[in-house]
mmCIF file of the N, C-alpha and C atoms, coordinates in Angstrom:
data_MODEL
# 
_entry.id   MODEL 
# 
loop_
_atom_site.group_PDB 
_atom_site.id 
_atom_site.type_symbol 
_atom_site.label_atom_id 
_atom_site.label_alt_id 
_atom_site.label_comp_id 
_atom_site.label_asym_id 
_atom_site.label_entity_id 
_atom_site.label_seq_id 
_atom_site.pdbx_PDB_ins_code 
_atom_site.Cartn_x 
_atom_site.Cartn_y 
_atom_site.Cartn_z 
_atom_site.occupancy 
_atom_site.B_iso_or_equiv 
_atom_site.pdbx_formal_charge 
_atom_site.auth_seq_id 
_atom_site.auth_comp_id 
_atom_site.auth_asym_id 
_atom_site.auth_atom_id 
_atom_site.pdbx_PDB_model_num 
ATOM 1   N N  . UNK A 1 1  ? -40.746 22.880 -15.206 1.00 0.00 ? 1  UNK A N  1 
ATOM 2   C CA . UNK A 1 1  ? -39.364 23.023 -15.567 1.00 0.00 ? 1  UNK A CA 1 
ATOM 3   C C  . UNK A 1 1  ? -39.260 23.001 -17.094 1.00 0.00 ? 1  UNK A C  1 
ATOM 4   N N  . UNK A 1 2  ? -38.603 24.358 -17.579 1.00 0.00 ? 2  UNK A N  1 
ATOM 5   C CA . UNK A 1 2  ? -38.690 24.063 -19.114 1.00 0.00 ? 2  UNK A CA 1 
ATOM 6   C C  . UNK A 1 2  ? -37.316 23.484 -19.787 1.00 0.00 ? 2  UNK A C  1 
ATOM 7   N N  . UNK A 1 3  ? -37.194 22.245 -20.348 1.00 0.00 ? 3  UNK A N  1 
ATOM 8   C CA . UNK A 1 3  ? -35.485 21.236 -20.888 1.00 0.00 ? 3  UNK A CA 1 
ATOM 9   C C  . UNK A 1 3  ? -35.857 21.628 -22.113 1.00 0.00 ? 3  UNK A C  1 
ATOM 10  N N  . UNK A 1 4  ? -34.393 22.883 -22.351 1.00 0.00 ? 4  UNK A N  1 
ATOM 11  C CA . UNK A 1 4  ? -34.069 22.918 -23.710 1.00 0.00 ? 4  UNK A CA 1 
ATOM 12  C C  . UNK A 1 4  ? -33.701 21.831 -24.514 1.00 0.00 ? 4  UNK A C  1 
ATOM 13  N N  . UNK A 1 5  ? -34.360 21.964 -25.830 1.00 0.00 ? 5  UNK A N  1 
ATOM 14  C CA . UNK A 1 5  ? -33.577 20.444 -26.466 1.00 0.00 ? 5  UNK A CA 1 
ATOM 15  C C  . UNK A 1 5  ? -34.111 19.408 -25.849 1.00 0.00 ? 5  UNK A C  1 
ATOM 16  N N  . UNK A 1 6  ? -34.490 19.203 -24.772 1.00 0.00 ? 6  UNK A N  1 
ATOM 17  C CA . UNK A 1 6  ? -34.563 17.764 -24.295 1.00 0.00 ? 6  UNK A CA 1 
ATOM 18  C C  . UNK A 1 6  ? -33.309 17.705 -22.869 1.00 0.00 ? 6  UNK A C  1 
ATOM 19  N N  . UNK A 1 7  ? -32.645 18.654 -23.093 1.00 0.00 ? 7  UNK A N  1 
ATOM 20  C CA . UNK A 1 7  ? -31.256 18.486 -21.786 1.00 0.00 ? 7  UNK A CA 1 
ATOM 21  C C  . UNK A 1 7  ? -31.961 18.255 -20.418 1.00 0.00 ? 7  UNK A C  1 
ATOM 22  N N  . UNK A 1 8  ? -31.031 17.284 -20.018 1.00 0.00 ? 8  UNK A N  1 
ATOM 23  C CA . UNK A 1 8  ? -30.956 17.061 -18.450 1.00 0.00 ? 8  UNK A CA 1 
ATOM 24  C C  . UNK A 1 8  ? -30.672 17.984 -17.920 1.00 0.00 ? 8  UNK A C  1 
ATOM 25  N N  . UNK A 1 9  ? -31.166 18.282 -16.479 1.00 0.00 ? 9  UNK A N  1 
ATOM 26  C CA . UNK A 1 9  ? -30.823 19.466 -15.947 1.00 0.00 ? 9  UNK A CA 1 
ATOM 27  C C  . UNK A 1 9  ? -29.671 19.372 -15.336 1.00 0.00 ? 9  UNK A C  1 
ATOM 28  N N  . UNK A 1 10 ? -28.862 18.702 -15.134 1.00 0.00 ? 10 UNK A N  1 
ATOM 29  C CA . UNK A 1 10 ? -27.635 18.626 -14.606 1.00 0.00 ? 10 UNK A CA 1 
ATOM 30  C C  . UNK A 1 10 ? -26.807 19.003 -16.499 1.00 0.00 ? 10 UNK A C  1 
ATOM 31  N N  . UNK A 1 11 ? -26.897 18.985 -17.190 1.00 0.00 ? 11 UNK A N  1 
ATOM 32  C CA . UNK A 1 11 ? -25.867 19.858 -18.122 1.00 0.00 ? 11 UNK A CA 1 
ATOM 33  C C  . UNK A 1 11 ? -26.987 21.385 -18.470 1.00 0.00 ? 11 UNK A C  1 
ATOM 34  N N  . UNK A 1 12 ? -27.774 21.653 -18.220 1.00 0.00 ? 12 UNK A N  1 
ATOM 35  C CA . UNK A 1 12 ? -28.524 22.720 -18.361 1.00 0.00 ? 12 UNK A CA 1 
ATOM 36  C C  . UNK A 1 12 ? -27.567 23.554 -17.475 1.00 0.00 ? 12 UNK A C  1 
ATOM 37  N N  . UNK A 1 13 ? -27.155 23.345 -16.545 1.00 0.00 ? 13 UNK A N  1 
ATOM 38  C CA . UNK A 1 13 ? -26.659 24.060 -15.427 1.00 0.00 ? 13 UNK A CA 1 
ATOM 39  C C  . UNK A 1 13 ? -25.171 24.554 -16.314 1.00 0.00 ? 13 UNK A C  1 
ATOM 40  N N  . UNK A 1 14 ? -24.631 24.044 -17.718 1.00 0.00 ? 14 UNK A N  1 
ATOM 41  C CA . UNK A 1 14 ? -23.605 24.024 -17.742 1.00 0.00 ? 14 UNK A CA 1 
ATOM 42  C C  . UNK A 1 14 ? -23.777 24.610 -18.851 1.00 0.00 ? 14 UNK A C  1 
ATOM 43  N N  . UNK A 1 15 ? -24.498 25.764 -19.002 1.00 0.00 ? 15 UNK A N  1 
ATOM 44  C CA . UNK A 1 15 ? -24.756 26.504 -20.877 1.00 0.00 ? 15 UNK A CA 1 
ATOM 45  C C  . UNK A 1 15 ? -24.781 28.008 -19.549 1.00 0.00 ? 15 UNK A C  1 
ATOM 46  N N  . UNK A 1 16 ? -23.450 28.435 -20.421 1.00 0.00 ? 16 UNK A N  1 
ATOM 47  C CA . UNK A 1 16 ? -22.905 29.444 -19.903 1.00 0.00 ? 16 UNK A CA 1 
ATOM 48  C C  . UNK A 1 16 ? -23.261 30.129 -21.152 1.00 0.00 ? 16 UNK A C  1 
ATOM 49  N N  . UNK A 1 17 ? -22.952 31.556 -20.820 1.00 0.00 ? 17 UNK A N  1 
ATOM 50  C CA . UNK A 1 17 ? -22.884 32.717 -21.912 1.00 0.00 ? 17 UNK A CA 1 
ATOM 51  C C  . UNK A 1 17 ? -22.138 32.342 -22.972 1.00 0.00 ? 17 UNK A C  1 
ATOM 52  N N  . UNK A 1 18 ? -20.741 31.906 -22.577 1.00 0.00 ? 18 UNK A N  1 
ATOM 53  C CA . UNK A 1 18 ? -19.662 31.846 -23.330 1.00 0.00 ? 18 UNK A CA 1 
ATOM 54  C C  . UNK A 1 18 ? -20.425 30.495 -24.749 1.00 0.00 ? 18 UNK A C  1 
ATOM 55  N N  . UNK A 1 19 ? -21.211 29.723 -24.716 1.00 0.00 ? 19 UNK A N  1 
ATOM 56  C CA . UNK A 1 19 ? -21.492 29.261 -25.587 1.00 0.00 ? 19 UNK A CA 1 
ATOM 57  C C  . UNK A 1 19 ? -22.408 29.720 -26.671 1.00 0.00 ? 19 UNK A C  1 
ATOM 58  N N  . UNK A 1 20 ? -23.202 30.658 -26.482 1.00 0.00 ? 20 UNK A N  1 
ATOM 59  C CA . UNK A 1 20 ? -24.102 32.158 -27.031 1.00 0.00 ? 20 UNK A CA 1 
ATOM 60  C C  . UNK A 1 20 ? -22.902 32.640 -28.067 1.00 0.00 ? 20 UNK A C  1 
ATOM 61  N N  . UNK A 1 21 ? -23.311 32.842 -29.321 1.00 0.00 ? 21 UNK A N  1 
ATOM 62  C CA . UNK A 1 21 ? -22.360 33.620 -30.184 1.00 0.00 ? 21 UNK A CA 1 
ATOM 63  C C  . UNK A 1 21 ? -23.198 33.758 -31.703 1.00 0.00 ? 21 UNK A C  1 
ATOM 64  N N  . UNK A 1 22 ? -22.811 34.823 -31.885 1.00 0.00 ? 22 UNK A N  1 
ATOM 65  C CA . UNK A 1 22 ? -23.870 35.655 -33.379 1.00 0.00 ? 22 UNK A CA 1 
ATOM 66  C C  . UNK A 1 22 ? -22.639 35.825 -34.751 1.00 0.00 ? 22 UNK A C  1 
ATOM 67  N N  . UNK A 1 23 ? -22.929 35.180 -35.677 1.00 0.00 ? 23 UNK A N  1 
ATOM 68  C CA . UNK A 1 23 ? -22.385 35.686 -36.832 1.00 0.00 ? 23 UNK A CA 1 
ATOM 69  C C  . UNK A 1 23 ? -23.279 36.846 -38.372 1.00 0.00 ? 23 UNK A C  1 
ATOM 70  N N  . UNK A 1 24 ? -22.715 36.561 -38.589 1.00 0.00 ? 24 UNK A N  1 
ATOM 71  C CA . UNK A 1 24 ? -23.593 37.315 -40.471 1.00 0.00 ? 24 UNK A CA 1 
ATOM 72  C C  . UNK A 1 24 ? -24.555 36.405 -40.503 1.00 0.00 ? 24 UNK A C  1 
ATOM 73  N N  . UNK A 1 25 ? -24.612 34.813 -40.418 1.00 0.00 ? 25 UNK A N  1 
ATOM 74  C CA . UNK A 1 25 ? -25.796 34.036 -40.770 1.00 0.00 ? 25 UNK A CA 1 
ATOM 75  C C  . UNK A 1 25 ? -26.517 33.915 -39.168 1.00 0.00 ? 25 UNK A C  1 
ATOM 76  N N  . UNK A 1 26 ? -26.779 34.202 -38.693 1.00 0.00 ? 26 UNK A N  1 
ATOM 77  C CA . UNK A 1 26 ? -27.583 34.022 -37.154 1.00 0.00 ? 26 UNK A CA 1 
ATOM 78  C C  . UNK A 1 26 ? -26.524 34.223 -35.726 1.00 0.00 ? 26 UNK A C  1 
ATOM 79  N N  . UNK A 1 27 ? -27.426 33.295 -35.055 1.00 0.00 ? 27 UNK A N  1 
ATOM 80  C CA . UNK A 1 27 ? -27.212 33.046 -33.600 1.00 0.00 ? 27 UNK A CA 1 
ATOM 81  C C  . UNK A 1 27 ? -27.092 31.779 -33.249 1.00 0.00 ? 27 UNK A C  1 
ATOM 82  N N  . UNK A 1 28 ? -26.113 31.624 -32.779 1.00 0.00 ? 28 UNK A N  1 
ATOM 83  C CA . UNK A 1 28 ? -26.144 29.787 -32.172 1.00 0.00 ? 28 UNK A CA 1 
ATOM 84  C C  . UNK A 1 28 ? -25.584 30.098 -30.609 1.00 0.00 ? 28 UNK A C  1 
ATOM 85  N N  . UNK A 1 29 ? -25.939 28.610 -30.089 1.00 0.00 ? 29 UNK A N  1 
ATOM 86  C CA . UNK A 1 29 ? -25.789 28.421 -29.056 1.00 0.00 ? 29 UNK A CA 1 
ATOM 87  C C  . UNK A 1 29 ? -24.915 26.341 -29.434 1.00 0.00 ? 29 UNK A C  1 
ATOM 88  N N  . UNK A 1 30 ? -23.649 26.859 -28.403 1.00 0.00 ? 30 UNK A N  1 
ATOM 89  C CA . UNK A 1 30 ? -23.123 25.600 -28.897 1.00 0.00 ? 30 UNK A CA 1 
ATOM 90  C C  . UNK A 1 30 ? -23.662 24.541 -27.662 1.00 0.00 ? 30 UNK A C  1 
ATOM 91  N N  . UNK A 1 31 ? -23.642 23.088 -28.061 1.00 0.00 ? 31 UNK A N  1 
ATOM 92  C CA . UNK A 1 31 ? -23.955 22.237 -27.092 1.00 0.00 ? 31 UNK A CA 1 
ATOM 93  C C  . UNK A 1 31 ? -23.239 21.220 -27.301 1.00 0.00 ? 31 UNK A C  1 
ATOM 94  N N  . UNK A 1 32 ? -22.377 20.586 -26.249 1.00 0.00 ? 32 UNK A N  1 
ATOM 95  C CA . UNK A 1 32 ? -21.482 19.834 -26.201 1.00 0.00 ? 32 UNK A CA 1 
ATOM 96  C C  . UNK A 1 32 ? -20.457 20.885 -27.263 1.00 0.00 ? 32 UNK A C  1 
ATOM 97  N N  . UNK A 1 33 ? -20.358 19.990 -28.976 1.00 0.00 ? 33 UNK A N  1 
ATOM 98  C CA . UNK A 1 33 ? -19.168 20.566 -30.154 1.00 0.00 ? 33 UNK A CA 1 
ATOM 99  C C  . UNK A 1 33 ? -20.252 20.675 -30.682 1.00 0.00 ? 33 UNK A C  1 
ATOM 100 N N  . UNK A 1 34 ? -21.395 20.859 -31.270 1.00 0.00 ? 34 UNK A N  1 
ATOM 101 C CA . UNK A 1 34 ? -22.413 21.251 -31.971 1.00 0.00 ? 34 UNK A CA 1 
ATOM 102 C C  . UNK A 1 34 ? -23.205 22.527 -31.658 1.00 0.00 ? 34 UNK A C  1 
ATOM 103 N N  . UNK A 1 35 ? -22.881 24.278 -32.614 1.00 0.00 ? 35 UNK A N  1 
ATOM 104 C CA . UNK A 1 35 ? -23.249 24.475 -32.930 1.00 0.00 ? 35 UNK A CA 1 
ATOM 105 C C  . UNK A 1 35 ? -24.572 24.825 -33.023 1.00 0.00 ? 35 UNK A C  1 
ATOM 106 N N  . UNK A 1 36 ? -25.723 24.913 -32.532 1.00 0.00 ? 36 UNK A N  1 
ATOM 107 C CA . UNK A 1 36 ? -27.371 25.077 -33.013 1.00 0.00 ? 36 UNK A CA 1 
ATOM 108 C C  . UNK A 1 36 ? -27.387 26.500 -33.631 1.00 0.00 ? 36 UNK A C  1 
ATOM 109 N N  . UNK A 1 37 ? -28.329 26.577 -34.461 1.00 0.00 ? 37 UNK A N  1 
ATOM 110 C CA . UNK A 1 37 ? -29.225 28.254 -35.030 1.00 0.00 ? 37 UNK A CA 1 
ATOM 111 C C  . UNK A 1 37 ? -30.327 28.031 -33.998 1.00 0.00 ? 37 UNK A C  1 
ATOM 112 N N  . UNK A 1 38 ? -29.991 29.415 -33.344 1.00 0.00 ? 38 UNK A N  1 
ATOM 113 C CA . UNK A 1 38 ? -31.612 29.577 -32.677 1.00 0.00 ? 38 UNK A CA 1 
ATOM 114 C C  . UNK A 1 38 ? -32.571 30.584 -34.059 1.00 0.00 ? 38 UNK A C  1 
ATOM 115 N N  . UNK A 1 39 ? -33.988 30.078 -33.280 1.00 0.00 ? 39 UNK A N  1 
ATOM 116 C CA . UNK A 1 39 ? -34.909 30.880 -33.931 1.00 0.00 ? 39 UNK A CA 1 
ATOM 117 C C  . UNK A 1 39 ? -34.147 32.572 -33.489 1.00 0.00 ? 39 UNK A C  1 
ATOM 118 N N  . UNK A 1 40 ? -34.842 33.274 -34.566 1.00 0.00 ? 40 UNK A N  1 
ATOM 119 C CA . UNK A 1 40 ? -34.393 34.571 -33.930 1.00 0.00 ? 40 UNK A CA 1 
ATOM 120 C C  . UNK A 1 40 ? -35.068 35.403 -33.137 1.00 0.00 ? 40 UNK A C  1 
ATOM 121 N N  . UNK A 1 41 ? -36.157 34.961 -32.685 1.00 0.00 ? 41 UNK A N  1 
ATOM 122 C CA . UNK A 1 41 ? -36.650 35.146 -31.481 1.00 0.00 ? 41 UNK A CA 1 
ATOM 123 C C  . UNK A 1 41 ? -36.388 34.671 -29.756 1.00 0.00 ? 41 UNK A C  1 
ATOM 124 N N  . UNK A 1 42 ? -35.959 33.548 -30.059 1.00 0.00 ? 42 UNK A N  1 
ATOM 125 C CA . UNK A 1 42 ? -34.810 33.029 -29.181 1.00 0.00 ? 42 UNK A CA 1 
ATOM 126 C C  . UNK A 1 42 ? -33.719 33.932 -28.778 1.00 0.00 ? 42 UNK A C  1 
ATOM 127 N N  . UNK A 1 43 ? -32.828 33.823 -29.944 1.00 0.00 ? 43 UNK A N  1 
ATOM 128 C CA . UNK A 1 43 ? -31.807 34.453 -30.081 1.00 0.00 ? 43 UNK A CA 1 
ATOM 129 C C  . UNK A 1 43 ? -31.898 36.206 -29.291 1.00 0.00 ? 43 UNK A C  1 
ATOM 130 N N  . UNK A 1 44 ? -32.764 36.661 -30.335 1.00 0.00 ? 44 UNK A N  1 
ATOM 131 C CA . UNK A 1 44 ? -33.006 37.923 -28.676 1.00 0.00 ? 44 UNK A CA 1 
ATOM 132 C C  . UNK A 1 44 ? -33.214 37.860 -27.165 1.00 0.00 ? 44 UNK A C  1 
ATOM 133 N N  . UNK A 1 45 ? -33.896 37.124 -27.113 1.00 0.00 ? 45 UNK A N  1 
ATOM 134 C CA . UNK A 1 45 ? -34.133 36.716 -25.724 1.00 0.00 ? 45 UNK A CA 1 
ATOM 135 C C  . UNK A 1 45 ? -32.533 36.635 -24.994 1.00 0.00 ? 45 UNK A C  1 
ATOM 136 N N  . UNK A 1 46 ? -31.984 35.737 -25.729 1.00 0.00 ? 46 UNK A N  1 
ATOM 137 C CA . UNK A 1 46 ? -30.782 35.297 -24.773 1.00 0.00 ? 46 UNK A CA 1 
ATOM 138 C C  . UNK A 1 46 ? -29.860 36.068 -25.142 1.00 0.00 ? 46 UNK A C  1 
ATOM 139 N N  . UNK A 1 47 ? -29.524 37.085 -26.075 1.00 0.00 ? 47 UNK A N  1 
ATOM 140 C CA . UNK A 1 47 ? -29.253 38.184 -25.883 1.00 0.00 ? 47 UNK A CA 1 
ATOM 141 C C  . UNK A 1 47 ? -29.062 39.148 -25.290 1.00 0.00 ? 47 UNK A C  1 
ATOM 142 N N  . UNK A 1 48 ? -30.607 39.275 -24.763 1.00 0.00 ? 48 UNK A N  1 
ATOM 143 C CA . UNK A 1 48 ? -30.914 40.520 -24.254 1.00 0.00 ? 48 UNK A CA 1 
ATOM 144 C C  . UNK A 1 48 ? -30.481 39.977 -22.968 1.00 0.00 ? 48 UNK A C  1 
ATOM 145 N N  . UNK A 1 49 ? -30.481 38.617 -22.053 1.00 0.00 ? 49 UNK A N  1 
ATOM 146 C CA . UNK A 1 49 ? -30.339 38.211 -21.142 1.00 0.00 ? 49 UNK A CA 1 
ATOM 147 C C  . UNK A 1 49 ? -28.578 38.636 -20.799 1.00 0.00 ? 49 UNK A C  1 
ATOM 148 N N  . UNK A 1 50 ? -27.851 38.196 -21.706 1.00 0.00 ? 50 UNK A N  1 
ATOM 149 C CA . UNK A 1 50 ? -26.654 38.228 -21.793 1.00 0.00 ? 50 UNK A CA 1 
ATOM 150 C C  . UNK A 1 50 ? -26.541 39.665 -21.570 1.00 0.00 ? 50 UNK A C  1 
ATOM 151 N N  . UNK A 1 51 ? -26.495 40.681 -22.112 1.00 0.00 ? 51 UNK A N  1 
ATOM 152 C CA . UNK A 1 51 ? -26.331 41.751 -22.076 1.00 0.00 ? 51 UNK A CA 1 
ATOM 153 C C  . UNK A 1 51 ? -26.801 42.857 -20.536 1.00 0.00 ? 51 UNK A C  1 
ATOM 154 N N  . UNK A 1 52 ? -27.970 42.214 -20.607 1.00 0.00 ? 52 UNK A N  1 
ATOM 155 C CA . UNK A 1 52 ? -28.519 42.839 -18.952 1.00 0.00 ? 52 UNK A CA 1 
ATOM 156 C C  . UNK A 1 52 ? -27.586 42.238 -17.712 1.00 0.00 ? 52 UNK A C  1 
ATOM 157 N N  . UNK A 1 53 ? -27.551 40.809 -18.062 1.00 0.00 ? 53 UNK A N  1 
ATOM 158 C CA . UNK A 1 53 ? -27.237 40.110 -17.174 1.00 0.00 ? 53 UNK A CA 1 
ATOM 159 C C  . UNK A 1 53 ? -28.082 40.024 -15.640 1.00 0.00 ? 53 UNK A C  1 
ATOM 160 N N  . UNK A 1 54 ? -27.814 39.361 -14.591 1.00 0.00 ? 54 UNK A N  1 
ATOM 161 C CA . UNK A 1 54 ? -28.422 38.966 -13.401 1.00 0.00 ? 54 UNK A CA 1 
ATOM 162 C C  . UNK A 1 54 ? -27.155 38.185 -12.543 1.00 0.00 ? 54 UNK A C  1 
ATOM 163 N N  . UNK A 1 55 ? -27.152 39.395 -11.370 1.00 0.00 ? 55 UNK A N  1 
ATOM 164 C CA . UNK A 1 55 ? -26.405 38.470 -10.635 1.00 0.00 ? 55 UNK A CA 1 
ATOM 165 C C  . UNK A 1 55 ? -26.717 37.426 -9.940  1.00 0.00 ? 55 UNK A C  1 
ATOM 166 N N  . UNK A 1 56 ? -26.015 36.258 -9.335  1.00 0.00 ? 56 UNK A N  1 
ATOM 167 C CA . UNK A 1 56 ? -26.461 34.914 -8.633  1.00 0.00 ? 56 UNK A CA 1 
ATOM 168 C C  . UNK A 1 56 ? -27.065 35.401 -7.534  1.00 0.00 ? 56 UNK A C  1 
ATOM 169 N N  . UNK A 1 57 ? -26.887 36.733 -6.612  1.00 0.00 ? 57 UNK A N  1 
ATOM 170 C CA . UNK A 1 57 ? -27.655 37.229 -5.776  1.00 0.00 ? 57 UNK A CA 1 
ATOM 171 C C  . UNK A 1 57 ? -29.416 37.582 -5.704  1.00 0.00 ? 57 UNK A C  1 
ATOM 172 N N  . UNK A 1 58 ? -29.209 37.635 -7.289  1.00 0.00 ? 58 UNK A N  1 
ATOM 173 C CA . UNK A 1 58 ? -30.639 37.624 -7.010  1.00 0.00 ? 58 UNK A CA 1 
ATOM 174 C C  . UNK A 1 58 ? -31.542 36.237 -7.743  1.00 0.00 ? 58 UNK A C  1 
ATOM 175 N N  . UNK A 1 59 ? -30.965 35.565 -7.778  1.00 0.00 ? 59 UNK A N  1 
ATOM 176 C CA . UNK A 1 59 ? -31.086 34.010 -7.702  1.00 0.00 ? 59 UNK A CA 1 
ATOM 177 C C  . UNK A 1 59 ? -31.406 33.312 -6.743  1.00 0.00 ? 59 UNK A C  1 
ATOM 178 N N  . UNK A 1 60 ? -30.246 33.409 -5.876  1.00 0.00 ? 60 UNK A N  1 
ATOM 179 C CA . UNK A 1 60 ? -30.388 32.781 -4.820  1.00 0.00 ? 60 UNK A CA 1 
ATOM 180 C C  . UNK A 1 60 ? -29.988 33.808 -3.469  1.00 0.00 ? 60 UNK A C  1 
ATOM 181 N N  . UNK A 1 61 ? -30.975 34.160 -3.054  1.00 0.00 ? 61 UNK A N  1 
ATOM 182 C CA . UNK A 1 61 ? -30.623 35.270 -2.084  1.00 0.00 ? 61 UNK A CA 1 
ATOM 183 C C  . UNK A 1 61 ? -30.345 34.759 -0.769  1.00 0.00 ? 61 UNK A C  1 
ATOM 184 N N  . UNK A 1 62 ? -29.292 35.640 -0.393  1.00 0.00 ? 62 UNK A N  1 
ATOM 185 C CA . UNK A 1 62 ? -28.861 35.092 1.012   1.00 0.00 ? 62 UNK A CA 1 
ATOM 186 C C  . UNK A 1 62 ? -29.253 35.143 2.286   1.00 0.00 ? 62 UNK A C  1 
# 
């Protein structure tokens, strides 16, 4: 199991897209009211994730 940061997986479950956001100086990902810079290799990644997207269907298939 890979814990970003160190997070419990019960708030892991709770880093939605909507906290993902890019300005002129980088990419952050907010946690809790804080803000992080991802590496920018990161930052693509979850990008590119965001953008492709994946539905919960193929997550958890029925």
């Amino acid at each position: 199991m890979i814990r970003p940061y160190g997070l419990p997986l019960i708030r892991i479950v709770h880093l939605t897209t909507g906290r993902f956001h890019q300005d002129e100086r980088g990419a952050y990902f907010t946690f809790d009211k804080n803000a992080v810079l991802l590496p920018p290799t990161l930052a693509r990644l979850i990008e590119q994730q965001t953008t492709t997207g994946r539905s919960l269907d193929s997550v958890h298939p029925r």
